[in-house]
N, C-alpha and C positions, 0 to 999 in steps of 0.2 A: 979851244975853238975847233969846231969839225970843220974837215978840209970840205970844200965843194964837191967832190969825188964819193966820201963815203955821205953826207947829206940825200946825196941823187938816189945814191941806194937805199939810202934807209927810206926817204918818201918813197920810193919804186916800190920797195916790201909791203908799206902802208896802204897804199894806193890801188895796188895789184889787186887786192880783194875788197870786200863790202866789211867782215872782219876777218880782223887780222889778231892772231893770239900772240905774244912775244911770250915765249918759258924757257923754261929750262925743262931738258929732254921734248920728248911728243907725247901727244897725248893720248897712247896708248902704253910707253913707258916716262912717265914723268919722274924728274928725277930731283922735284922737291915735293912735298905735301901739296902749298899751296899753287902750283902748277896743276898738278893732278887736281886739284878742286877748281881750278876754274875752270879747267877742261871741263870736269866733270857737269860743273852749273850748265856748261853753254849745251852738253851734250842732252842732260836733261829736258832744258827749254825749248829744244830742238831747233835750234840756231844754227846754219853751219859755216862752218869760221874756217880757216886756214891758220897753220902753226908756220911757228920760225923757234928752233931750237936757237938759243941763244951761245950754246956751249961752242956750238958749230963754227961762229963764228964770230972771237974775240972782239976785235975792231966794231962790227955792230952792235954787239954785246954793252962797250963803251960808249959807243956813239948814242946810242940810242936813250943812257943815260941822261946826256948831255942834253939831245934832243928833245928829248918829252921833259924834261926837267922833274924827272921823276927817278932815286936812285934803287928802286927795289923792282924785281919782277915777283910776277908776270905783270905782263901790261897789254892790257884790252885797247883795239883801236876799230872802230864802228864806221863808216865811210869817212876813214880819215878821221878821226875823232875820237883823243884819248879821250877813254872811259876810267882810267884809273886803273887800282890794284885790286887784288882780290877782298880788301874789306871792303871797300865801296860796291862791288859787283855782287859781294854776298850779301850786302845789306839790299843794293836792287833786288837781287832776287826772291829774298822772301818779304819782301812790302810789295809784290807785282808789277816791281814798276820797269824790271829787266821785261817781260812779260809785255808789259805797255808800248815799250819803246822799242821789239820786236815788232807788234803789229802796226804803229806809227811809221817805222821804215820799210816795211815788208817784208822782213828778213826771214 
């Protein structure tokens, strides 16, 4: 169970921007593949997102699992709204629909 304490932070992370990247490393050194590819997707779409190195910081790294009920990164979050992982996000993006749901929120 996340304590109340690290909860506030994690929505504070999420919340702070319209999106939000969760990886490992940044996105100018990603320090897995698929980090480095969702970066890359979001760079290409011309979306622009905010990162949170997960390495950075263990306890969110955790929590975050728990949270999203999702155990892998990266993990895409859109005004608050997991988007998933990078198979999902790479399947949005070549069927247009990443593309759609930029110009739907006006990202």
């Amino acid at each position: 169970m996340l304590s109340t304490e690290l909860t506030h932070k994690i929505k504070t992370l999420i919340s702070g921007y319209r999106v939000m990247l969760f990886m490992k490393g940044t996105p100018e050194e990603p320090q897995c593949g698929f980090s480095g590819w969702m970066a890359g997707i979001l760079v290409e779409s011309e979306i622009y997102f905010e990162s949170f190195d997960i390495y950075s910081d263990e306890a969110v790294r955790q929590g975050l699992k728990e949270y999203s009920d999702w155990p892998t990164f990266p993990q895409l979050y859109i005004d608050g709204e997991l988007i998933w992982g990078i198979d999902i996000v790479s399947e949005m993006y070549e069927s247009w629909e990443l593309w759609k749901l930029k110009e739907e929120k006006g990202l």
